[in-house]
SEZAKE-269956 format. One record per residue: x, y, z of N, C-alpha, C, CB in turn. Coordinates in steps of 0.001 Angstrom, whole numbers, plus 500000, padded with zeros to 6 digits. Glycine has a CB too. Layout:
SEZAKE-269956
XYZXYZXYZXYZ;...
//
This chain:
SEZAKE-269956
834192800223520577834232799551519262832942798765519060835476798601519149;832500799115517996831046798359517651831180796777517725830498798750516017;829948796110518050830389794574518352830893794160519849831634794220517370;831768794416520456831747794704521231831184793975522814831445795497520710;831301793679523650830772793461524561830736794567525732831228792398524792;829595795582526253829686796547526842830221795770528389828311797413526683;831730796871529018831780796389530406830610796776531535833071796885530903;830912795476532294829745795435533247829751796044534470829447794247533540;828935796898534294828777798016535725828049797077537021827452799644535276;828164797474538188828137797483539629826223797157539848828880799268540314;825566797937539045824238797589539274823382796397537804823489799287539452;824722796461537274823780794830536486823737793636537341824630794061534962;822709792787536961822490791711537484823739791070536694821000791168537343;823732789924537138824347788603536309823584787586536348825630788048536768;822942787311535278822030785919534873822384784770535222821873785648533557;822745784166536180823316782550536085822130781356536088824352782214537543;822595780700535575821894779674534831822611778443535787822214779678532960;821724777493536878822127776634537450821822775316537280821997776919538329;822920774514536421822381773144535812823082771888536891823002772955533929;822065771778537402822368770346538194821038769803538807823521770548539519;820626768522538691819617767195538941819514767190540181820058765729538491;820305767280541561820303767372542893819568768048543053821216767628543524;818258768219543755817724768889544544818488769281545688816741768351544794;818985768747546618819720769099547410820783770187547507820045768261547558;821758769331546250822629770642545952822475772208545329823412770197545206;821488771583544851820118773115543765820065774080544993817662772450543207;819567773793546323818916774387547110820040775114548002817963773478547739;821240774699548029822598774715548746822776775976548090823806773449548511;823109776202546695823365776882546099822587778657546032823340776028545223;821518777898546196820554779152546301820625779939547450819175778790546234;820902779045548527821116779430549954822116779902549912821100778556550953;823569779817549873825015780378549634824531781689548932826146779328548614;823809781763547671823630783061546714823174783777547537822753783071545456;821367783464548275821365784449549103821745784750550700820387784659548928;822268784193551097823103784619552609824009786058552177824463783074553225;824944785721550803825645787018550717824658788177549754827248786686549969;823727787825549532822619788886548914823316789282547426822392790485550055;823824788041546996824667788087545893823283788845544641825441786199545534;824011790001543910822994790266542872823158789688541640822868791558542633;822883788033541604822142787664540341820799787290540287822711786691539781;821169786391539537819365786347538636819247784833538348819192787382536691;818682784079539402819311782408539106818428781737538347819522781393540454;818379781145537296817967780060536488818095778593536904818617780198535370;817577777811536559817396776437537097817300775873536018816304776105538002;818118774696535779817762773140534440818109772334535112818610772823532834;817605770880534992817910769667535587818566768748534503816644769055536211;818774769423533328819595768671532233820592769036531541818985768351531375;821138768729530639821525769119529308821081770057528561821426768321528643;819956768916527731819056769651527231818584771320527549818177768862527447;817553770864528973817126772115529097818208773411529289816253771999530173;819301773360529435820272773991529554820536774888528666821070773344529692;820815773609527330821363774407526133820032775414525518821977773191524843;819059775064526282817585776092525459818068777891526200815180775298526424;818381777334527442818472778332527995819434779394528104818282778020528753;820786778627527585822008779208527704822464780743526603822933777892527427;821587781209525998821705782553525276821203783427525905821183782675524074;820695782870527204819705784005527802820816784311529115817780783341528343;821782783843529426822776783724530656824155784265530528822974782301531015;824335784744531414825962785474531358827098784341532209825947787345532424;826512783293533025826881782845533614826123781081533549826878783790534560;827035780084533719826463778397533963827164777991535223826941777139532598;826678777884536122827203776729537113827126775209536589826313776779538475;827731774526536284827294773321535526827801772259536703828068773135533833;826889771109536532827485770301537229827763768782536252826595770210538550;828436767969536771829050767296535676828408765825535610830659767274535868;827495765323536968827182764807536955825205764691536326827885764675537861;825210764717535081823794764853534706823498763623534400823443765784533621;821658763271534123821323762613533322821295761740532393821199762880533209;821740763891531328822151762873530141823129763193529584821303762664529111;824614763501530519825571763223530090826579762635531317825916764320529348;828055762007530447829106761853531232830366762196531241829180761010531349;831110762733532344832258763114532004832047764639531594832812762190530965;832903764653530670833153766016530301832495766360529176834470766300530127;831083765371528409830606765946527262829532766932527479830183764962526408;828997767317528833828233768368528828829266769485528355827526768574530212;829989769756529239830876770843528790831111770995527725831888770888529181;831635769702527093832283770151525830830844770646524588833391768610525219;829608770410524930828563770783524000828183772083524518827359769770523900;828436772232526190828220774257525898829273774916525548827827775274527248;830273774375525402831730775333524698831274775705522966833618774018524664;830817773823522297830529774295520974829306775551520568830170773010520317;828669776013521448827158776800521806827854778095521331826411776820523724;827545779112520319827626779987519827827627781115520902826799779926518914;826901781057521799826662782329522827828092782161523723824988782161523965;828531783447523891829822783489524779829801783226526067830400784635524784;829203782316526267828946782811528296829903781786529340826769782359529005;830185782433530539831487781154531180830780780699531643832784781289532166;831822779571531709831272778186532347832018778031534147831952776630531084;831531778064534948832073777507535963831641775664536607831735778646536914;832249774842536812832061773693536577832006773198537974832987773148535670;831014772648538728830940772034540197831048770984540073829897772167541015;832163770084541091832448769146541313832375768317542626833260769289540906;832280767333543144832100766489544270834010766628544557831197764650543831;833791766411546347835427766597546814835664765375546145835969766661548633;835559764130545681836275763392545407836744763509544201835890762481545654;836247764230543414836145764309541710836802765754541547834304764234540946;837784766027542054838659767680541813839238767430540967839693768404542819;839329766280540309840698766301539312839836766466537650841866764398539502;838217766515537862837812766488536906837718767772536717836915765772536771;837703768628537821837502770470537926838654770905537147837629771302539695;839956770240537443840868770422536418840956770626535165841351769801536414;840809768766534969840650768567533207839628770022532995839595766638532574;838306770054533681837132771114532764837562772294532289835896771632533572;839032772651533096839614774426533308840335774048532140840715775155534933;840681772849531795842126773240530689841265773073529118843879771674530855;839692772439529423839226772214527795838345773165527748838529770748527271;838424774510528746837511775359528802836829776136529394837093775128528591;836495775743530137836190776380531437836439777544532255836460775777532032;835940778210532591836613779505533301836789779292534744835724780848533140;836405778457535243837157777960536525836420776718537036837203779123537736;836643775976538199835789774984539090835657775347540534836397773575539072;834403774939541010834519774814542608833772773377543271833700776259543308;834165773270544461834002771984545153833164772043545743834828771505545861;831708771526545224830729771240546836831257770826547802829659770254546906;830705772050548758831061771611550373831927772800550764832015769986550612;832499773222549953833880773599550477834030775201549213835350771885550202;833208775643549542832792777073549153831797777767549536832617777190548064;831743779032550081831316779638551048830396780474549720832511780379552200;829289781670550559828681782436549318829443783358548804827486783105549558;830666783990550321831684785059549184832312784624548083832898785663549784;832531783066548324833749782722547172833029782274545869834869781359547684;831343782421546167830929781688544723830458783207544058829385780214544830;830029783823544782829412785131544154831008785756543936828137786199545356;832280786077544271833011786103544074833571785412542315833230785805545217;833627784107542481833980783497541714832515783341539980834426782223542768;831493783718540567830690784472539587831471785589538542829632785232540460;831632786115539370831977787653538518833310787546538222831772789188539411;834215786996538688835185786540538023835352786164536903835495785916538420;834348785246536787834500784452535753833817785019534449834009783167536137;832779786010534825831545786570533792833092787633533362829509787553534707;833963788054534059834414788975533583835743788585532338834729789751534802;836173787383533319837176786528532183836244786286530848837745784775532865;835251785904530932835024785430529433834762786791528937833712784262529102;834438788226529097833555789053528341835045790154527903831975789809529432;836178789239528318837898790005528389838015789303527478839188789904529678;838171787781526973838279786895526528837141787297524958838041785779527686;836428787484524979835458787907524121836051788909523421834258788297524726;836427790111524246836797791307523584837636790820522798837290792405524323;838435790265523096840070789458522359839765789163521077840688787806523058;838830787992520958838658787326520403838068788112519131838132786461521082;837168789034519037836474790194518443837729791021517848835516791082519609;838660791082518719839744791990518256840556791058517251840702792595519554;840607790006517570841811789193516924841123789057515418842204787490517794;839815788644515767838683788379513999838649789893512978836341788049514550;838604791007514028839059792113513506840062792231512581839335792737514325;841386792217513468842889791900512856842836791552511741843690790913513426;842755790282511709842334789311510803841919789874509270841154788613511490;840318790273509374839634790720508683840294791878507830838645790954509385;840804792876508945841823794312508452842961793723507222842984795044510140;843880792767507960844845792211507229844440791361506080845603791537508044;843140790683505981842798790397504369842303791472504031841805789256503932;841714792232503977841000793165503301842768794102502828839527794083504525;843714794157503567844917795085502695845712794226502127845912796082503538;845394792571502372846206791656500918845215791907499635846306789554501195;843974792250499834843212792249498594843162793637498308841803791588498660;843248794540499441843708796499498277844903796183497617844291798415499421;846256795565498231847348795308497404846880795067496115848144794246497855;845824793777495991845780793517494548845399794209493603845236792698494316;844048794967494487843364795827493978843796797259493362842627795916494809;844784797236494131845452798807493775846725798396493284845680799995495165;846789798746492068848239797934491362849413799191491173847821797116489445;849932798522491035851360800323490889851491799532489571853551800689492314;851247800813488780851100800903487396852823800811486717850195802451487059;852730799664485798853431799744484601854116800734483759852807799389484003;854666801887483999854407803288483514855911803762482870853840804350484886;856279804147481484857498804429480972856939805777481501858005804070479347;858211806933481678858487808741482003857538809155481661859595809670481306;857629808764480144857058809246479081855649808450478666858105809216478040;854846808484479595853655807719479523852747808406479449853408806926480404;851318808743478854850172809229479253850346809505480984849002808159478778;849984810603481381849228810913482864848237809848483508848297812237482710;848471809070484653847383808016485182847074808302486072847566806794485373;845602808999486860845316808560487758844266808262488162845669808955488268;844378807727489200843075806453490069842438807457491357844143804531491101;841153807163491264840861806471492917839898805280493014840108807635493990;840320804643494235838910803440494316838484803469495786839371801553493890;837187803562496095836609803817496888835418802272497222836161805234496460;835596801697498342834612800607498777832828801181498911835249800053500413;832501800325498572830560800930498669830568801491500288828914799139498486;829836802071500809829520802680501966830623802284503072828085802293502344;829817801884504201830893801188504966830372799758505991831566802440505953;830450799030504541830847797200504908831754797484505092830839795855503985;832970798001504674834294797479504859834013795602504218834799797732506844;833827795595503743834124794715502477834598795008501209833170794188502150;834999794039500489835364794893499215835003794238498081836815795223499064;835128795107496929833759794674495618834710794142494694832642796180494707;834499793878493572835148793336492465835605794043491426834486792546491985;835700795565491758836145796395491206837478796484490937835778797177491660;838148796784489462839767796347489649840322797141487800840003793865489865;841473797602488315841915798361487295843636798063487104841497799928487657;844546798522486313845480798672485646845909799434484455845586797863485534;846924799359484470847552800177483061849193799711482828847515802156483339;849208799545481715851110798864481302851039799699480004851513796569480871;852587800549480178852882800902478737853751800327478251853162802060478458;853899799465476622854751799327476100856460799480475961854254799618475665;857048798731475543858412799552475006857910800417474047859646798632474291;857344800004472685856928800953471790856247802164472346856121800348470896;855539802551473854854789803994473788853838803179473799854899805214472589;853113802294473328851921801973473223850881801902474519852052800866472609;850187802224475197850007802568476501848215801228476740849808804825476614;848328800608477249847396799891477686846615800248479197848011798668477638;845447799903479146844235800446480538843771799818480258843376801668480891;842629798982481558841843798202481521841275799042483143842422796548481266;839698798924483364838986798679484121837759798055484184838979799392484432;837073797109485257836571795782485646835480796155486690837767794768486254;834754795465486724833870795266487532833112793828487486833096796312487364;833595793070488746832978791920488740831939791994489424833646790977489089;830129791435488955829418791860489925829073791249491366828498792031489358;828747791980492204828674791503493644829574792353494239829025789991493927;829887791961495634830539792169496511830750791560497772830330792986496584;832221791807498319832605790973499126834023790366498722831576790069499249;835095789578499758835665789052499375836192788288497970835443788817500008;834930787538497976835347786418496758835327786931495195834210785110496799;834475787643495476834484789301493969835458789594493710833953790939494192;835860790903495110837183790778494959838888790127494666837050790983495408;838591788925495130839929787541494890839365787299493126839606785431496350;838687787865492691838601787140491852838779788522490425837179786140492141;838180789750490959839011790739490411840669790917490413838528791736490968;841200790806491327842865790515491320843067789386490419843555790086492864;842358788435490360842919787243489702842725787911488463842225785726489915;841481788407487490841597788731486446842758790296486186840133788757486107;842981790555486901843847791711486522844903791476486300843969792615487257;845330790562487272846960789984486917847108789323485889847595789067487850;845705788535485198845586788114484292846381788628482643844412788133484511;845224789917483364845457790685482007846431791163482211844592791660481496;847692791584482694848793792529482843849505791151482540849080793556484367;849565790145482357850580788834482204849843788843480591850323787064483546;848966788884480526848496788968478918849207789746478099847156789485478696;848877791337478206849481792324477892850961792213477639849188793126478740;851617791692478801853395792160478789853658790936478289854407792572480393;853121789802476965853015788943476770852786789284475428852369788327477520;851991790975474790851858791189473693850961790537473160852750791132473196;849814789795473942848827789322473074847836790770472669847957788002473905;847157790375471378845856791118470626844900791848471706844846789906469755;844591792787471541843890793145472847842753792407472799843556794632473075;842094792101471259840361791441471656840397789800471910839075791690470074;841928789141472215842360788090472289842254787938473822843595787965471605;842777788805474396842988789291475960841543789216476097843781790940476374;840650789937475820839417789809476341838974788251476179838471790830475636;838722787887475403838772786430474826838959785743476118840027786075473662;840198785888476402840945784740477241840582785258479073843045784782476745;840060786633478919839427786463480504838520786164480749839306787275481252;837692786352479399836184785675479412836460784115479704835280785876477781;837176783303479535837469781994479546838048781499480771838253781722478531;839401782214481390839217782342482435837989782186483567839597783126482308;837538783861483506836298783640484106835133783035484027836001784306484202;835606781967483114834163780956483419834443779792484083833377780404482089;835706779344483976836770778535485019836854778560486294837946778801484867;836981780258486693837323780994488136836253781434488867838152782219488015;835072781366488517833842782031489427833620781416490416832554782149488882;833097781669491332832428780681492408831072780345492513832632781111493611;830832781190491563829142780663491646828652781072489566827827782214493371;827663780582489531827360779996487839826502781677487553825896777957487622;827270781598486372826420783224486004827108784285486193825159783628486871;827896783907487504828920785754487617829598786049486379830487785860488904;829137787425486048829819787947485327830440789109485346829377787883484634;831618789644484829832341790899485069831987791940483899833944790606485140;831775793155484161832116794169482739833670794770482770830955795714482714;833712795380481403834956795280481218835214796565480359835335793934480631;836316797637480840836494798694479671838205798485479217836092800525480327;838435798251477697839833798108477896840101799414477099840566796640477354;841216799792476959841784800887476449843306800616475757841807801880477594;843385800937474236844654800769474007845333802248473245844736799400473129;845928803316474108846460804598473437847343804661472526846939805355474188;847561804769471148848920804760470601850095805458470800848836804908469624;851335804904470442852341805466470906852572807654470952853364804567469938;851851807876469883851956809191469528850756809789469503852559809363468383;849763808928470800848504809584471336847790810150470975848491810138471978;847442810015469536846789810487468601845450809900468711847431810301467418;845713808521468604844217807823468709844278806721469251843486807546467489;842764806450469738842605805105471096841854804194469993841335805532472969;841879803013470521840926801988470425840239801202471637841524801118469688;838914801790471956838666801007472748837263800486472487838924801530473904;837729799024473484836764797686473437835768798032475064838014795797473503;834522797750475095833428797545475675832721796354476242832856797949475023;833238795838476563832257794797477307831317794532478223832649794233477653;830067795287477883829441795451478804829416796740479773829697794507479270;830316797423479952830759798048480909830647799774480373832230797395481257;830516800444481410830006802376481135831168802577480120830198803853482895;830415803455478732831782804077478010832599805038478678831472804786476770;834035805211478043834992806206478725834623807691478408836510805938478241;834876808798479053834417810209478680835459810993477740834195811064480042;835677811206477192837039812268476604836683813646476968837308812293474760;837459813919477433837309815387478278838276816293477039838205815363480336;837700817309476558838577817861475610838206819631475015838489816709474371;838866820595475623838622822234476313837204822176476766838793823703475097;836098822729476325835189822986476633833973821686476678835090824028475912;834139820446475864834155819920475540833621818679476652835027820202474931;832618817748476952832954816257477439831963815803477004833173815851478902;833187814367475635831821813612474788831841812018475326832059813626472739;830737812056475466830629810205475540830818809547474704829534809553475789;831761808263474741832053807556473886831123806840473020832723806931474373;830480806668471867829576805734471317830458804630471080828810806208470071;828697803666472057828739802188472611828601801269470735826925801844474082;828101801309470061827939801145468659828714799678468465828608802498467754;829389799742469378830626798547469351830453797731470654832343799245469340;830144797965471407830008797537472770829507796125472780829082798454473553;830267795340473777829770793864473746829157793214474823830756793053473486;829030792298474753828039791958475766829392791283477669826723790232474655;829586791328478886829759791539479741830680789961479416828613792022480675;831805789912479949832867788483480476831832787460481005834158788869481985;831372786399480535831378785052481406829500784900481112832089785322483535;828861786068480352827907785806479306827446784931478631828044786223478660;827955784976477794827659783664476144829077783016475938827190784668474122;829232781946476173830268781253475536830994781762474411829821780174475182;830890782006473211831206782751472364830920784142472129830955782237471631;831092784497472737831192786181472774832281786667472000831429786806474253;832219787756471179833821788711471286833649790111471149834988788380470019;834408790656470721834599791736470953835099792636469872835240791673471883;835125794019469807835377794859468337835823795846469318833953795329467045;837145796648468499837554797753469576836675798957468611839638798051469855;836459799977469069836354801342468521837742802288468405835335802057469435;837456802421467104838892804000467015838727804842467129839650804529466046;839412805755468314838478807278468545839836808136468392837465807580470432;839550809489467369840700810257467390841131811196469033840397811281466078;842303811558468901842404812015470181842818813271470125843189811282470975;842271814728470200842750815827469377843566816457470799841368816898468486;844538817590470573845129817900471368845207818151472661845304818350471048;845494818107473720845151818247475416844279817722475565844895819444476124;843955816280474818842584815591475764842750815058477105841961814325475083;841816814598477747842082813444478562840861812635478914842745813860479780;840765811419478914839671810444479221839423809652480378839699809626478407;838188809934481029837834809327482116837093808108481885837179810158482869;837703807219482597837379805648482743836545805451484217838979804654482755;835106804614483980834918804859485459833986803170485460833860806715485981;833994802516487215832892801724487255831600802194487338833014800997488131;830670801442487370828935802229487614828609802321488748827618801526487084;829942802217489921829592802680491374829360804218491041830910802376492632;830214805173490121830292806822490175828707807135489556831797807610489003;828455806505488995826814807549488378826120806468488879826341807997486301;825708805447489812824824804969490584824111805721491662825346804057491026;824752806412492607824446806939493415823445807811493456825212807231493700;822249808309494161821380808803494214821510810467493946820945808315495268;820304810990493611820350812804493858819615813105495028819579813809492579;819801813409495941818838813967497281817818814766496142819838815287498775;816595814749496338815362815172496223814853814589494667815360816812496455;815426813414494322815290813425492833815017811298493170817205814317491635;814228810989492218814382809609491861814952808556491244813882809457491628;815433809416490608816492809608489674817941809352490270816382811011489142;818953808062489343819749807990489669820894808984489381819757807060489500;822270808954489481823097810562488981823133810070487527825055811051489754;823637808947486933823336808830485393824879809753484925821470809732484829;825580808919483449826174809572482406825702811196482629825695808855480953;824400811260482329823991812603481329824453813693482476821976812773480762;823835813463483963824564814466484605825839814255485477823700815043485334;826636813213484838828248813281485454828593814050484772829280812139485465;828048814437483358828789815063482338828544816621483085828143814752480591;827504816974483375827251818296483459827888818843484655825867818544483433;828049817900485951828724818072486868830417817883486578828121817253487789;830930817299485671832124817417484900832435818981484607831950816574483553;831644819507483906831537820738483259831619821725484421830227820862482383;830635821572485456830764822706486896831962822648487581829687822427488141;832901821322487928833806820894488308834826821896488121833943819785487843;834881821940486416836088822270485624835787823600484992836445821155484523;834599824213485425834387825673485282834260825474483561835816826811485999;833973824858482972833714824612481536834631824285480929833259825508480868;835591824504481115836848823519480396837820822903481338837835824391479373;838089821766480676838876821181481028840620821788481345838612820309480183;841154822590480602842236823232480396842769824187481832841912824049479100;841147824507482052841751825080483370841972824653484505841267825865483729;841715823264484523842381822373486074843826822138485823841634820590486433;844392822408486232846066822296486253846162821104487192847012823792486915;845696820210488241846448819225488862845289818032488258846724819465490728;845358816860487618844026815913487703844101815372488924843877814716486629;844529815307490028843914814937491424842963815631491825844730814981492453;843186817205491765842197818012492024841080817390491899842204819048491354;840890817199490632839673817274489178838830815837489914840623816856486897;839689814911490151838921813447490656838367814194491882840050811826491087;839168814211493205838764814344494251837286815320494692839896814689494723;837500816094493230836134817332493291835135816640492920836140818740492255;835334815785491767834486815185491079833816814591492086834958814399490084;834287813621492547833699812404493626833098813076494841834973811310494238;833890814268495685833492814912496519831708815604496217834680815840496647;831591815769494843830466816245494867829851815326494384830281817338494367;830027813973493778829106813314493724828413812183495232829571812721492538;829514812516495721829291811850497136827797812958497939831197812000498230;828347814027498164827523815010498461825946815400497495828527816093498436;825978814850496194824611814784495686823827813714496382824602814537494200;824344812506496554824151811294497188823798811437498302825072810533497212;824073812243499281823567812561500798824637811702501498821811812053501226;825680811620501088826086810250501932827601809383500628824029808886502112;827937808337501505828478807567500948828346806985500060828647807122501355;828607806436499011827853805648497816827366804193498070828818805536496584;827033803800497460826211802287498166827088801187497645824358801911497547;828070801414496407828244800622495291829897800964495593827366801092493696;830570799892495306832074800349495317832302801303493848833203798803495343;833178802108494009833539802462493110835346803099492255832609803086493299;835868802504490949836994802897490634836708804172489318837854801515490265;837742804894489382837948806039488818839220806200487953837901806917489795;839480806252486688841124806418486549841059807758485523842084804799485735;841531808816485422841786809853484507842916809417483378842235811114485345;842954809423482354844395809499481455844822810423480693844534808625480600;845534811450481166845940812458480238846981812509479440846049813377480741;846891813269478332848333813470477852848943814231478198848568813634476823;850136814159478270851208815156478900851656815795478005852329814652479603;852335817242478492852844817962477293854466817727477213852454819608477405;
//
């Protein structure tokens, strides 16, 4: 697993780093290391200080407790706060064992007693200990993992909503795909609620950036709008009020989201849709795929204070269906070209997809998964940019 701490084979050294002011005991130590021809690699500090300079470079600290310039147990406790993972083994005077104690329970990977340790039991108790912390490490890597896994699927939950949907609804479907592989996730965020009346509502989002807080903050506006919606507010009211929202909810000054909303009428005849900023929708229709004119299009959520918005009315002639997308899908590169993929040739790769009409894909999963599959593959690769996808067809 990447990250990782590689286990330690038989012919690595082990770096130990030996912090104690005694000359005497300095020299004890060295002598014990080599009588058993122990294979490390010994370092020397007579402080604190010089310690902590040194301690990223060490797999191992013999520390002793009596320094300079500390007392008690605050050396320790300042190489525990030390970013680099490395154990601590803690030397103590026979009279002072009870401090070898306390050191094991606030940290420490073990203690030993001048005087009364031989070179098997320290070169012994070396690798012991290099091995507890780099076990201890793995853990710890695994547990931040965990962690990380389990927010990242409270925020797909949000992200991926189970749609609002009467029987008798327009056809919906999605995919959303994270930019390459951060394994982070972007601010990309979609929905759809249909009416009692038939009236069929879509929205897709893009907040810009990426990462967590994008994301928490795409869920927040989505739920937004789906509490808007099943609330029956105006659709350019709804926009209104996430723009307002999101000038409330950002975490930093300036973020702004684009925005495509979509409102189908009950007898799917004709759409109105609003633009904010954000790529127009495609209407896919037999031979047919026209881009929506922007003519109406407004300027992006969390912009100009007073912003609004104008929907467009677009007729919807028989067996259409319209693709809604973020600008992760035509961002992506063309292998041998400078040129980004762009509207002009999603459309044309639309057209190769679907063998020139639309009519003849019988499943729209197909139709996405091809789509993306080959735009992934123009790209050389993964896309850089998160990206959401939703198809809406009418059903017969």
């Amino acid at each position: 697993m990447a990250g990782l701490p590689a286990p330690r084979t038989a012919v690595d050294r082990i770096s130990v780093l030996l912090v104690e002011d005694d000359e005497g005991d300095a020299v004890l130590v060295e002598a014990l290391l080599d009588e058993v021809d122990a294979d490390v690699e010994l370092h020397r500090a007579r402080t604190l200080r010089e310690a902590e300079v040194l301690l990223a470079k060490v797999d191992c600290v013999l520390l002793d407790l009596g320094l300079p310039d500390t007392t008690g147990l605050d050396g320790l406790t300042r190489l525990l706060a030390h970013p680099a993972p490395v154990a601590i083994i803690v030397l103590t005077g026979l009279n002072d064992e009870h401090h070898g104690t306390r050191a094991v329970a606030a940290g420490a990977e073990d203690y030993l007693v001048k005087g009364q340790v031989d070179g098997l039991g320290l070169a012994r108790g070396i690798r012991y200990a290099v091995g507890r912390k780099h076990a201890e490490e793995t853990q710890r890597q695994l547990r931040d993992e965990q962690l990380l896994a389990a927010e990242k699927t409270r925020l797909e939950r949000g992200l991926l909503p189970s749609f609002i949907l009467h029987p008798d609804a327009p056809d919906v479907k999605f995919r959303y795909r994270p930019g390459g592989s951060r394994m982070l996730l972007g601010g990309d965020f979609f929905d759809a609620v249909s009416r009692p009346d038939g009236t069929l509502q879509v929205i897709i989002g893009d907040v810009c950036g990426h990462g967590p807080d994008e994301a928490a903050l795409g869920v927040f506006l989505r739920i937004a709008w789906r509490a808007l919606v099943l609330a029956d507010q105006e659709p350019s009211r709804v926009l209104r009020t996430l723009h307002e929202i999101l000038e409330h909810e950002r975490h930093q000054p300036g973020l702004f989201t684009t925005a495509c909303m979509v409102t189908i009428s009950p007898d799917r005849r004709w759409a109105r849709v609003y633009l904010a900023g954000h790529p127009e929708p495609m209407l896919l229709v037999g031979d047919r795929v026209v881009e929506l004119p922007r003519d109406r299009a407004g300027l992006p959520l969390g912009v100009l204070p007073d912003s609004t918005w104008s929907g467009l009315d677009v007729p919807l002639p028989q067996g259409w269906s319209m693709l809604l997308y973020t600008d992760g899908l035509v961002e992506g590169r063309v292998v041998g070209d400078v040129e980004r993929l762009g509207s002009e040739r999603l459309i044309e790769l639309i057209g190769q997809v679907t063998g020139g009409d639309i009519r003849r894909v019988q499943d729209p999963d197909v139709l996405l998964d091809t789509l993306i599959s080959r735009v992934k593959e123009l790209n050389g690769g993964e896309l850089d940019d998160d990206m959401a996808v939703m198809l809406i067809s009418e059903q017969d």
